[in-house]
C-alpha positions as CSV (number, residue, x, y, z in Angstrom):
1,X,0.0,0.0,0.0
2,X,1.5,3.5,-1.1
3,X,1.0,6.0,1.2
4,X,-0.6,9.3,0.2
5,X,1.9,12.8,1.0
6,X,0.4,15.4,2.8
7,X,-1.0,17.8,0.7
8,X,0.1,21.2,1.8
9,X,-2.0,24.4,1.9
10,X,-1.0,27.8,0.3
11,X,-1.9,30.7,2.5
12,X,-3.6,33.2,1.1
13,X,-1.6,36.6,0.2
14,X,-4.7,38.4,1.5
15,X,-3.9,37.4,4.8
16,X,-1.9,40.5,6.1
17,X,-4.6,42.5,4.6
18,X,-7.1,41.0,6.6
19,X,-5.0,42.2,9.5
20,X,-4.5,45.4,9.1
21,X,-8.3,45.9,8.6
22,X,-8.6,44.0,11.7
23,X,-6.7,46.1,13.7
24,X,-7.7,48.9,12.4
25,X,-11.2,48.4,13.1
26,X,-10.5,47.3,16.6
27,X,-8.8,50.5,17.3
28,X,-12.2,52.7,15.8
29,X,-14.2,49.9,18.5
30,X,-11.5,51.0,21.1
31,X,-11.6,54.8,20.3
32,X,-15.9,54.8,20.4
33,X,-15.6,52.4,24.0
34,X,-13.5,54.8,25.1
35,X,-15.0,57.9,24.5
36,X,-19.0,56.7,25.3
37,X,-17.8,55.0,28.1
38,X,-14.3,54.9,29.9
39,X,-14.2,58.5,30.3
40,X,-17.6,58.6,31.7
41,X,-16.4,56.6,34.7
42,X,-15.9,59.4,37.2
43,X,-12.1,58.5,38.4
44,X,-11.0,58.8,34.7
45,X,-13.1,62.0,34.6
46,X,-10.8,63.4,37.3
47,X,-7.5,62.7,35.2
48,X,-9.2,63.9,32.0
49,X,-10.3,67.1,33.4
50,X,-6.6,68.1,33.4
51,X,-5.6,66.6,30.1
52,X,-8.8,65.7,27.7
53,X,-6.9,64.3,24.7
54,X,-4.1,62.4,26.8
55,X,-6.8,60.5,28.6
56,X,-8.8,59.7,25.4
57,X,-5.7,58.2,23.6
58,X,-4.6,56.6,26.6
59,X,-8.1,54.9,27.3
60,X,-8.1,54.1,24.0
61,X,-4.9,52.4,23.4
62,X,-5.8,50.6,27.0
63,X,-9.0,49.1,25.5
64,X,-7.8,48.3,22.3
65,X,-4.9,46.0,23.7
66,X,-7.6,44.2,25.4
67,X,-9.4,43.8,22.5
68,X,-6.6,42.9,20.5
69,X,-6.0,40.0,22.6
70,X,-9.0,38.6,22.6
71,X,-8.8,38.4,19.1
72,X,-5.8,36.8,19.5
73,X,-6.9,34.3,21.8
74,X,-10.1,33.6,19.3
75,X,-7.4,33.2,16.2
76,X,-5.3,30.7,18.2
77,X,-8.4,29.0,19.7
78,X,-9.7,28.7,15.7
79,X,-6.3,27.8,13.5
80,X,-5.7,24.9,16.0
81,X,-2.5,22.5,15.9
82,X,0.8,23.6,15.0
83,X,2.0,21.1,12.5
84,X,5.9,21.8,13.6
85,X,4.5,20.6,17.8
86,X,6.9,18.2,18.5
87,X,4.2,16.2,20.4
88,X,2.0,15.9,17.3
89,X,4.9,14.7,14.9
90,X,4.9,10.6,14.9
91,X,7.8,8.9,16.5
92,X,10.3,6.3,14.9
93,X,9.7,2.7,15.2
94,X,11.5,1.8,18.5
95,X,14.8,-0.7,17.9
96,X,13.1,-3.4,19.2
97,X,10.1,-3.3,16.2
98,X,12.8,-3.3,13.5
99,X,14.8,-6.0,15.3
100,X,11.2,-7.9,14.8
101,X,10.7,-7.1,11.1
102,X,13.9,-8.6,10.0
């Protein structure tokens, strides 16, 4: 019986696009959480008070990390194995199998 080789996958050249436009529309999520809501919350109010646009890029860069991993966390959860995981790659027959198949 011939064994079939693996048939390997080409990724698509799209995919850094897909990226960008991912993080870019995580940071507009980040920038309307943070502006609706963080600086609503009366301790940021305080800081803000003395420096409006510091606080709102700060906020904003503080929620959109969070976002950003989650998304992460989601993409590892979804693309699964790694195919180079030492634990998933098959061992050698041991030297007592071949000894047998002689």
């Amino acid at each position: 019986m011939v064994r079939q080789a693996e048939k390997k996958t080409k990724r698509s050249p799209l995919l850094p696009v897909f990226g960008i436009i991912l993080v870019v529309a995580l940071g507009g999520i980040a920038y309307f959480l943070s502006l609706n809501f963080v600086l609503k919350i009366p301790q940021v109010r305080a800081i803000a008070d003395q420096s409006y646009s510091l606080a709102l890029i700060g906020s904003t860069v503080f929620v959109w990390l969070i976002l950003a991993g989650i998304a992460y966390f989601l993409v590892a959860l979804v693309v699964g194995k790694d195919p180079t995981d030492s634990n998933q790659i098959p061992l050698p027959p041991r030297k007592k199998d071949m000894k047998k198949r002689r």
